[in-house]
C-alpha positions as CSV (number, residue, x, y, z in Angstrom):
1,X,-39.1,-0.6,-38.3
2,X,-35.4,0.9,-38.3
3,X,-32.4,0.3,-36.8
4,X,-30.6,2.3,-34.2
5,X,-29.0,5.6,-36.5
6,X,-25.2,6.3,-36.1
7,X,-24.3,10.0,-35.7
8,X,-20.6,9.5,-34.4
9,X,-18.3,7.6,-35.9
10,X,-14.4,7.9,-34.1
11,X,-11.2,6.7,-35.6
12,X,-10.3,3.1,-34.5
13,X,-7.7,3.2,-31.8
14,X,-8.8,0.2,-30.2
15,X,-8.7,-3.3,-31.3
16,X,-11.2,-6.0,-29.3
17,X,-10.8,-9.6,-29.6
18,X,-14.2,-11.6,-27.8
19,X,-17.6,-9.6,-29.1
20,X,-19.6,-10.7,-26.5
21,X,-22.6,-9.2,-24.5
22,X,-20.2,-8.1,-21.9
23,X,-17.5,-6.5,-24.0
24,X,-20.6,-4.0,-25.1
25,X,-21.7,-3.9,-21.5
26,X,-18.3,-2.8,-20.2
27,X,-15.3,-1.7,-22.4
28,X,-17.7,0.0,-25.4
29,X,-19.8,1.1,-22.9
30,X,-17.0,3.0,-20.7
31,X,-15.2,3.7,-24.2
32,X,-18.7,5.9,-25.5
33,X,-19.3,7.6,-21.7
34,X,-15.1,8.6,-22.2
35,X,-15.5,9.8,-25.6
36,X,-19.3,12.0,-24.3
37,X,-17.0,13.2,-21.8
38,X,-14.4,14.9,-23.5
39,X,-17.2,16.3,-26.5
40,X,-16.0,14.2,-29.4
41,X,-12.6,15.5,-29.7
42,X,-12.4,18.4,-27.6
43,X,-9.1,17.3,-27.1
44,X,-7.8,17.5,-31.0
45,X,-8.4,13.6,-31.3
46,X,-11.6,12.5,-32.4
47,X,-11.9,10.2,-29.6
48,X,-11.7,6.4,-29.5
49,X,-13.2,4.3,-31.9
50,X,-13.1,0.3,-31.7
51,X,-12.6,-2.4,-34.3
52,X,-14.3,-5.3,-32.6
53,X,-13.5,-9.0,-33.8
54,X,-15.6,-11.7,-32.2
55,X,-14.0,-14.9,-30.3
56,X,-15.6,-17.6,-32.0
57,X,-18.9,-17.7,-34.0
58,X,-19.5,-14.5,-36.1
59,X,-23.4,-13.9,-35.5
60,X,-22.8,-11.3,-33.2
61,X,-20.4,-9.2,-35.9
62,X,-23.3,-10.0,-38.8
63,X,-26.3,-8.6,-36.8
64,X,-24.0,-5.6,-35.1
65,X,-22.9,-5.2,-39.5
66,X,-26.3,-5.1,-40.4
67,X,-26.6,-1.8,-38.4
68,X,-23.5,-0.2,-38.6
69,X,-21.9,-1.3,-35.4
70,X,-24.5,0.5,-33.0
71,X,-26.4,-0.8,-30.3
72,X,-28.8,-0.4,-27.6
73,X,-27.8,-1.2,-23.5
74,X,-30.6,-1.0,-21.6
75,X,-29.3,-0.9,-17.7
76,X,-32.0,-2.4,-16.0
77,X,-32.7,-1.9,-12.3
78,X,-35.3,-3.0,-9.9
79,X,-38.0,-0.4,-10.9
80,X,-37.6,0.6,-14.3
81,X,-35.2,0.2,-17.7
82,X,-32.9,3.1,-19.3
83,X,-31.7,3.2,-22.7
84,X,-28.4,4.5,-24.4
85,X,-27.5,4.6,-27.5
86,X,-23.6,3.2,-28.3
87,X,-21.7,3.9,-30.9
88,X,-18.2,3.7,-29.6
89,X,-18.0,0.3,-31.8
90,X,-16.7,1.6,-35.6
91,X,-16.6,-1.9,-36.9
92,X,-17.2,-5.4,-36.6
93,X,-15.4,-8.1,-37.9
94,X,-15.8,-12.2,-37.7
95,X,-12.4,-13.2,-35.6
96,X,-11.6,-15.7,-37.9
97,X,-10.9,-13.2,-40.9
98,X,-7.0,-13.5,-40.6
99,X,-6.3,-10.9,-43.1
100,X,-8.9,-7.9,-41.6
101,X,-7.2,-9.2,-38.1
102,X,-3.8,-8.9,-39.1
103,X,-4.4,-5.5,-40.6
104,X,-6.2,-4.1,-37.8
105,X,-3.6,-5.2,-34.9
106,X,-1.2,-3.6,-37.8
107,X,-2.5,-0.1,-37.8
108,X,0.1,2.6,-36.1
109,X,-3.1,4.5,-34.5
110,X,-4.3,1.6,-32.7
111,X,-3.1,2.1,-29.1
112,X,-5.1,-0.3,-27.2
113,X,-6.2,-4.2,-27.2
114,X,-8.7,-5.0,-25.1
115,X,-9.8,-8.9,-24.8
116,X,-13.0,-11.1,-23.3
117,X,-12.4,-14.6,-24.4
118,X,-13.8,-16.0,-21.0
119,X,-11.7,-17.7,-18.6
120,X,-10.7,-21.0,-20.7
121,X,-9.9,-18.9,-24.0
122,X,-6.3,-18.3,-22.1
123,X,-5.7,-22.1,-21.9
124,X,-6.9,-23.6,-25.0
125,X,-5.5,-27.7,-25.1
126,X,-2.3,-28.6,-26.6
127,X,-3.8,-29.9,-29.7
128,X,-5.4,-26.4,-30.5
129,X,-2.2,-24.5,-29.8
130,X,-0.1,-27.1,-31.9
131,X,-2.6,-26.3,-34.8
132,X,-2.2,-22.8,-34.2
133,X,1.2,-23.1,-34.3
134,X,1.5,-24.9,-37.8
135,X,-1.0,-22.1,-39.3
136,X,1.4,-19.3,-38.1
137,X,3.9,-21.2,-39.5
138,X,2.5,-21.5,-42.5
139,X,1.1,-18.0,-43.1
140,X,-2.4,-18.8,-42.5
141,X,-5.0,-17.5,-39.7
142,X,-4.9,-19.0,-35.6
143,X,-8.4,-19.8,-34.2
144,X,-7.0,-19.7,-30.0
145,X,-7.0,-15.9,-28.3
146,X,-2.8,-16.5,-27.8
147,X,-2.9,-17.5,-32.0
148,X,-4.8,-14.6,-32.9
149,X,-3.1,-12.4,-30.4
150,X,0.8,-13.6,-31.9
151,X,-0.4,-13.5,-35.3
152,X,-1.4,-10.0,-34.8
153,X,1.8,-8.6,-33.2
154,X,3.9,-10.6,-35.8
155,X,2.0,-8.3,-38.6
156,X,2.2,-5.1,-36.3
157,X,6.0,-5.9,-35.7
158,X,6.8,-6.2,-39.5
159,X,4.9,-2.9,-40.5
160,X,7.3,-1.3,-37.6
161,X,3.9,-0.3,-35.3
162,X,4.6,1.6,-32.4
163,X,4.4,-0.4,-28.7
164,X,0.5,-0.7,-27.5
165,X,-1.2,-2.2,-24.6
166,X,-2.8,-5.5,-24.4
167,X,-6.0,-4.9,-21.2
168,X,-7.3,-8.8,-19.9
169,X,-10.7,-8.2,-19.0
170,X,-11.3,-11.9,-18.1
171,X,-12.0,-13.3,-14.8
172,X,-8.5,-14.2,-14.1
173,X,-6.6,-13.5,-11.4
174,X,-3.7,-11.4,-12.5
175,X,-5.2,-11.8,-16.0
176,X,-2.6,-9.2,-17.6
177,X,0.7,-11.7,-16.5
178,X,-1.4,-14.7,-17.6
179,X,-2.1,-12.9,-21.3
180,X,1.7,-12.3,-21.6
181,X,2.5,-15.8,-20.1
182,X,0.3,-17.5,-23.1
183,X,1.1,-15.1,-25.7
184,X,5.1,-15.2,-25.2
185,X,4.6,-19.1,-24.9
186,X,3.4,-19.2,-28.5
187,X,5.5,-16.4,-29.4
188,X,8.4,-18.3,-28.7
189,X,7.6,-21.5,-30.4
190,X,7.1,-19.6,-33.7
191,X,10.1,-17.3,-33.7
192,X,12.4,-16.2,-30.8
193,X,13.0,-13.0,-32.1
194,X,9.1,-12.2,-32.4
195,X,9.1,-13.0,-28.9
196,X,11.7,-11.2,-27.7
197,X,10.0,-8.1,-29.4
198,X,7.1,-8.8,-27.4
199,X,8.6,-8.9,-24.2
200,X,10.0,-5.6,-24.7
201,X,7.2,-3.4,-26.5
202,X,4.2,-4.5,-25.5
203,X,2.4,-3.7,-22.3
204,X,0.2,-6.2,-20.6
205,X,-2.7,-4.4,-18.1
206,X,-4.4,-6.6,-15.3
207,X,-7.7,-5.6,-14.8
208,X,-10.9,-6.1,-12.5
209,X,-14.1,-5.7,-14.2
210,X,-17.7,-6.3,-12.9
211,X,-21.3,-6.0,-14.5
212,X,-23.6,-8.6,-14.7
213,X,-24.8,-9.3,-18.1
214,X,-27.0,-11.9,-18.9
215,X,-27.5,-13.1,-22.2
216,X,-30.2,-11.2,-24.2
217,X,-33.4,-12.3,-24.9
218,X,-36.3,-11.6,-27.6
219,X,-38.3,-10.1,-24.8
220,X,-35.5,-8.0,-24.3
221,X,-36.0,-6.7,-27.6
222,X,-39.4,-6.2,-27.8
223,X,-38.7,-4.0,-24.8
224,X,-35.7,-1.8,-26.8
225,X,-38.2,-1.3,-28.9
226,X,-41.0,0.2,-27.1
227,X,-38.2,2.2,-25.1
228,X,-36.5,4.0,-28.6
229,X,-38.7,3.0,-31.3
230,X,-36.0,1.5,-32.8
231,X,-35.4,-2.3,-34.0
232,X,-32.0,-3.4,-32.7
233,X,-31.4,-6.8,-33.4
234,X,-28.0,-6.7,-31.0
235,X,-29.2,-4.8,-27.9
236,X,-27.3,-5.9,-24.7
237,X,-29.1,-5.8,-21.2
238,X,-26.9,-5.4,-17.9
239,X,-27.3,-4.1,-14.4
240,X,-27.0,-0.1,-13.4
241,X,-23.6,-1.1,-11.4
242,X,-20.1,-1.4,-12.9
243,X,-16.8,-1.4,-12.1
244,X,-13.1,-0.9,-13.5
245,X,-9.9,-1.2,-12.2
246,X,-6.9,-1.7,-14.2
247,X,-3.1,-1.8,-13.5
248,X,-0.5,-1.2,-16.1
249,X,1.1,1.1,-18.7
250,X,-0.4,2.4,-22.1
251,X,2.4,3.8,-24.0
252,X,0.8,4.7,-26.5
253,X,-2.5,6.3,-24.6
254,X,-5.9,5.2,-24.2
255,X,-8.9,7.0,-23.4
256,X,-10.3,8.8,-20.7
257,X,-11.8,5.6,-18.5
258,X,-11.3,7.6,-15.6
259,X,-13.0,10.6,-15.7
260,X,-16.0,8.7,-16.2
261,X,-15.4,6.0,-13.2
262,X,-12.6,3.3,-13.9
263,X,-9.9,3.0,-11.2
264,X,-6.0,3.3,-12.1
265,X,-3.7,1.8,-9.4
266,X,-0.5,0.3,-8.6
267,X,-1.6,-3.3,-7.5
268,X,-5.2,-4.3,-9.3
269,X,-4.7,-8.1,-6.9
270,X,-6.8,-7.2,-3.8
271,X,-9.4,-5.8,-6.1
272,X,-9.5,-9.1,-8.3
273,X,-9.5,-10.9,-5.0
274,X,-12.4,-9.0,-3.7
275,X,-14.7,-9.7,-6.6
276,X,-13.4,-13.7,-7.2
277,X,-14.0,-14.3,-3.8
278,X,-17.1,-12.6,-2.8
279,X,-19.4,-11.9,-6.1
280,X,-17.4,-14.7,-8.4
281,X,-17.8,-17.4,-6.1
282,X,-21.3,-16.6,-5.0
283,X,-22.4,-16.6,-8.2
284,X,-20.7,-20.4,-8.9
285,X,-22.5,-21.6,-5.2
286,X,-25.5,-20.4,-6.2
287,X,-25.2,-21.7,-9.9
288,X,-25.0,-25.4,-8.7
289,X,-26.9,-25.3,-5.8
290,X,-29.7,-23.1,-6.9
291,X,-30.2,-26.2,-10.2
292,X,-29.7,-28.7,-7.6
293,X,-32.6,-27.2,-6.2
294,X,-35.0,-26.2,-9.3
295,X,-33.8,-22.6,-9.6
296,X,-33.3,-21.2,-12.9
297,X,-31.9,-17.4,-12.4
298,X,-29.6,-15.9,-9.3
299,X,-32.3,-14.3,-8.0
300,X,-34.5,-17.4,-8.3
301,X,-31.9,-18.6,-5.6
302,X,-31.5,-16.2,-3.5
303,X,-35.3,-16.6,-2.4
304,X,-34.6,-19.7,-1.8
305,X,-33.3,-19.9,2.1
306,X,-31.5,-22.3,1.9
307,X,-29.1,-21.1,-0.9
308,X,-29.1,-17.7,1.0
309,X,-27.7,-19.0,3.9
310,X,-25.0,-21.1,1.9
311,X,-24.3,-17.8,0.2
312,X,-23.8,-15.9,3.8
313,X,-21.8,-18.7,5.1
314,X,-19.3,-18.4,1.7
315,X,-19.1,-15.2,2.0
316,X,-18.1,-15.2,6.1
317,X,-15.2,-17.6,5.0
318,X,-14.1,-15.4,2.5
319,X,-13.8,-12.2,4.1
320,X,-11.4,-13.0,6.9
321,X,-9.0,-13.7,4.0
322,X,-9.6,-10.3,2.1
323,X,-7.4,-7.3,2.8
324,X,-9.9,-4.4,3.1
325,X,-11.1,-3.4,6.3
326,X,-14.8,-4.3,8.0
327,X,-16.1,-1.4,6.5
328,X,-15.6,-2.2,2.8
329,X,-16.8,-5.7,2.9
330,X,-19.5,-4.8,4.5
331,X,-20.4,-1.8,1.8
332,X,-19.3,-4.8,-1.0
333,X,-21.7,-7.3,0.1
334,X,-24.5,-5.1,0.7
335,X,-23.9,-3.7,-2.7
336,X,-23.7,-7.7,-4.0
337,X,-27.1,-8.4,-2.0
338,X,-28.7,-5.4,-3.7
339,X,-27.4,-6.5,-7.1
340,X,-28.4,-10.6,-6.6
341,X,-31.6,-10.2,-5.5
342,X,-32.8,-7.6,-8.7
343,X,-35.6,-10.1,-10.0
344,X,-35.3,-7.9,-13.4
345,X,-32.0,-8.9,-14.0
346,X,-32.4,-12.9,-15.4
347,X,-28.8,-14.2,-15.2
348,X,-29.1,-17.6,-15.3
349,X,-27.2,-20.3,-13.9
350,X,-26.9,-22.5,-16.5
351,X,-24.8,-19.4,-18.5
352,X,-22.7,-19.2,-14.5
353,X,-22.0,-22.6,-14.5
354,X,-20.4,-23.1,-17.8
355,X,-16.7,-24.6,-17.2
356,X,-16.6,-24.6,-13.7
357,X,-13.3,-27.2,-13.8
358,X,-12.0,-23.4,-14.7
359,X,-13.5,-21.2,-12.4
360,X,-13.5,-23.0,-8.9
361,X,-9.8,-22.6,-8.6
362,X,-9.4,-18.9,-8.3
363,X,-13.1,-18.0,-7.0
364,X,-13.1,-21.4,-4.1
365,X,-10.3,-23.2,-4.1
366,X,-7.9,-20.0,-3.9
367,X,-9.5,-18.7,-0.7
368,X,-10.4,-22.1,1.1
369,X,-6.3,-22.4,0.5
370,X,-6.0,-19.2,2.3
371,X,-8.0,-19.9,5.2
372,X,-5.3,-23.2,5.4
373,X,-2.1,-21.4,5.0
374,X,-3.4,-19.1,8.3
375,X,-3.9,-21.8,10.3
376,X,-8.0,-21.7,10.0
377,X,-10.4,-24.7,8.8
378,X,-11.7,-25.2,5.7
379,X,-14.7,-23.6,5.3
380,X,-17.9,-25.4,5.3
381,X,-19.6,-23.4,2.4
382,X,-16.5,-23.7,0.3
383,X,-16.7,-27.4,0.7
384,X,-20.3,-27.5,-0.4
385,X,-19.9,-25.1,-3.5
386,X,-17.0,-28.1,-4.9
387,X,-20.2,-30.9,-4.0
388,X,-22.7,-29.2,-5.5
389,X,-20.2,-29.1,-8.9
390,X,-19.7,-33.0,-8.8
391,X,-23.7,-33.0,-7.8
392,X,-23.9,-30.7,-11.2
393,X,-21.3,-32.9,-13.3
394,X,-23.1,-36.3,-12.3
395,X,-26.3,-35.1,-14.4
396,X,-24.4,-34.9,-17.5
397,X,-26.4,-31.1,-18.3
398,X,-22.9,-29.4,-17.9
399,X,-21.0,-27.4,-20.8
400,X,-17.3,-27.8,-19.5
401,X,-15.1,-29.6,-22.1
402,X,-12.3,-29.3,-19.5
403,X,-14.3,-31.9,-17.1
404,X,-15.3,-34.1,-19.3
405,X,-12.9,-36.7,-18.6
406,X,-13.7,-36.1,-14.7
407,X,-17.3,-36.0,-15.3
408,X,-17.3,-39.9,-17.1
409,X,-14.4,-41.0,-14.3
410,X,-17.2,-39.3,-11.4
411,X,-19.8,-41.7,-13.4
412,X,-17.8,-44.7,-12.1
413,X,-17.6,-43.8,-8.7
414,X,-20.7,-44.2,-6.1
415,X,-19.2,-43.6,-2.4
416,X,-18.9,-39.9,-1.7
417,X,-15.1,-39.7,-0.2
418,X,-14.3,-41.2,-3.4
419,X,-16.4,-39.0,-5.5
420,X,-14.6,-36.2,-3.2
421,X,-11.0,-37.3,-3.7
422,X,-11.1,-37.9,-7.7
423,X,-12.6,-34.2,-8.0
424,X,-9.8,-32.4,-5.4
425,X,-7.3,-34.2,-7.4
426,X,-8.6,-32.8,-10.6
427,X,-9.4,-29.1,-9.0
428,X,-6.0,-29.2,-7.3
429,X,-3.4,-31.5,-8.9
430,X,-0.2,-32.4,-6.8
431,X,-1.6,-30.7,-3.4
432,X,-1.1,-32.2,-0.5
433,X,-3.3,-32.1,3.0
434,X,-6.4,-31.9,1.7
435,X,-8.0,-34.3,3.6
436,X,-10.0,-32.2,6.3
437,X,-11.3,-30.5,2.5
438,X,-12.2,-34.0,1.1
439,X,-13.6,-34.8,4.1
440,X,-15.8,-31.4,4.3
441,X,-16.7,-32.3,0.9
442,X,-17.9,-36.0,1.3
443,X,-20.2,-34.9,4.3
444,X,-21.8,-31.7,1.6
445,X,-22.4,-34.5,-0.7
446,X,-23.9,-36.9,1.8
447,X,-26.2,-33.9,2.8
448,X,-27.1,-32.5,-1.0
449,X,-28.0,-35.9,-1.6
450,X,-30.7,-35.9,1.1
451,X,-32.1,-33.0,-0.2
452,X,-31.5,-31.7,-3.7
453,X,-32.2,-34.0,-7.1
454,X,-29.5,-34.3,-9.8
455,X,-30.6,-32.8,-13.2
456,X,-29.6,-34.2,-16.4
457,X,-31.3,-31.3,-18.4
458,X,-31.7,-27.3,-17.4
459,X,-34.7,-26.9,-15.8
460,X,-37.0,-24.7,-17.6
461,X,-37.8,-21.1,-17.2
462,X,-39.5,-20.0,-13.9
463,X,-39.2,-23.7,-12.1
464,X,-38.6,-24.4,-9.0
């Protein structure tokens, strides 16, 4: 068999730090519908090409190498499978490669830096920021996003680059602020006058972004396969919906996201908020009730009642806190119910429940906080989202180096108010009047462990 066959190849402009399954889902995948729509250079510019650089391991740069960058998304809906061929990728590179980094964030025609480093990658621990800081120091390469990200501007600052954009498209709230918080932190620490350059010439875009993308499977190429004859080795599988907003300046251009559906606008926030709140946090309920309960996938879960009615309860807390009208929640969640319950798409909720201790905050604890500061309880749902998590955490089948430290204190602990309070202090450090929440929370646990078993492995494919 072959591999998929390039037939475009356009001039890196953009630089991509993370090459995950979602990076080729969203970004690439807008990036190649931007560059179809304007004909490959109809515009005198030969389109957008992007050098991507992976996060961590390097498989996913060796097998996209092995086949000159391109790749097959299949966008797979409740009926049937489509295939497109993308080749908005020009290269592939392991992250680690300081030199073919530094080089790459060096080059006057890139414009853009786009980044999907998951939620934790913008916090890494002191002790991997202090060595970061010594190989900066020292000339050699950072292994932390913020490393990688200062080490690059320091080498596109000395070869007198022009300014750029650095696009978040994490799951953060106000992800853009938070990049330039981290970055200029490090910055700073390694030379003031590095920082200070930063803080003036490069632009940091908040974003929203939305597709699901579960991880890819050797089914999934078996079916790429019999779909294009082709044997693709890196195909990525997602859902038919997507979504884009951005906020922010690109002074030095970018390409044409919106003609082919991303959102420019003034404040990206409410949009963020939307999609923590309502598809964010659903997804973590679901993730550690629907294990609690024997469910392997979201849609597993959501034909179970009793996560579907926890979902619909979260979701009624979390809307009287949003600030769209009636209308557009109403068009969101029906969209999100469409989207959960598509059987084809196996997200699983062992991949959704990785490092919870960093995603409650902004997609629970942010809008049960809400709902306090206007004067209205704590909701019930939101409550029982926080015990399923220590129900989760008490198996010891989590993947969350950030609660590992809770996780062995939790171990100690048997009474459930005391289970509640040592996790609300960890969630939300120096709060104060929590105690309806902790309260909420002991009575969720009290009734999860009436009726849901702790794990201590994943349960396998297709059990319930």
């Amino acid at each position: 068999m072959t591999p998929p066959a390039r037939t475009e190849r356009h001039p890196v402009r953009i630089v991509h730090l993370g090459l995950g399954a979602f990076h080729r889902a969203h970004q690439a995948w807008y990036t190649q519908r931007a560059n179809d729509a304007s004909s490959d250079g109809a515009s005198g510019d030969g389109g957008w090409g992007i050098a991507a650089f992976t996060g961590r391991s390097p498989r996913a740069a060796e097998a996209l190498a092995a086949q000159d960058a391109v790749y097959t998304l299949v966008e797979r809906g409740p009926e049937s499978d489509t295939a497109t061929l993308i080749q908005s990728l020009t290269v592939v590179a392991d992250g680690a490669d300081g030199e073919r980094w530094r080089a790459a964030m060096a080059d006057p025609a890139v414009a853009v830096v786009t980044l999907t480093v998951t939620e934790a990658g913008y916090r890494p621990d002191a002790a991997a920021l202090d060595a970061d800081l010594a190989a900066l120091r020292a000339g050699g390469a950072a292994a932390t996003a913020p490393g990688r990200l200062v080490d690059g501007l320091r080498a596109r600052r000395a070869a007198g680059s022009p300014r750029l954009a650095i696009v978040s498209c994490d799951n953060l709230p106000d992800n853009g602020a938070v990049t330039r918080e981290a970055v200029l932190g490090l910055a700073a620490r390694v030379d003031q006058d590095l920082a200070a350059w930063i803080d003036g010439e490069i632009s940091f875009v908040s974003t929203m972004v939305d597709r699901i993308t579960p991880a890819t499977t050797d089914a999934d190429r078996a079916t790429v396969e019999q779909l294009t004859g082709f044997d693709d080795a890196a195909p990525v599988v997602t859902e038919p919906f997507s979504e884009w907003v951005l906020s922010g300046e690109f002074p030095a251009g970018r390409p044409a996201w919106d003609a082919v559906g991303a959102q420019f606008v003034s404040d990206v926030e409410p949009f963020e908020r939307r999609k923590l709140w309502l598809l964010n946090a659903g997804h973590s309920l679901l993730a550690y009730l629907g294990l609690l309960r024997g469910h392997t996938t979201i849609a597993e879960a959501m034909a179970d009642p009793a996560c579907a009615d926890a979902l619909e309860a979260l979701w009624s807390e979390a809307r009287t806190e949003l600030p769209f009208d009636e209308e557009a929640v109403d068009a969101a969640l029906a969209a999100l119910r469409d989207r959960f319950t598509n059987a084809r798409i196996e997200h699983r909720l062992a991949q959704i429940a990785t490092d919870g201790s960093q995603k409650l905050g902004p997609r629970i604890l942010d809008p049960l906080r809400s709902r306090l500061d206007a004067g209205r309880a704590p909701g019930v749902a939101q409550a029982g989202a926080i015990a399923a998590w220590i129900r989760h955490l008490l198996g010891g089948a989590y993947r969350d180096p950030g609660a590992e430290a809770l996780a062995a204190r939790l171990g100690e602990l048997s009474d459930d108010e005391d289970l509640a309070t040592e996790a609300m202090r960890a969630l939300a450090p120096g709060v104060t009047g929590l105690e309806p929440v902790i309260a909420l929370i002991r009575d969720q646990l009290g009734a999860l462990r009436a009726t849901t078993t702790i794990l201590t492995t994943e349960p396998q494919r297709g059990a319930h």
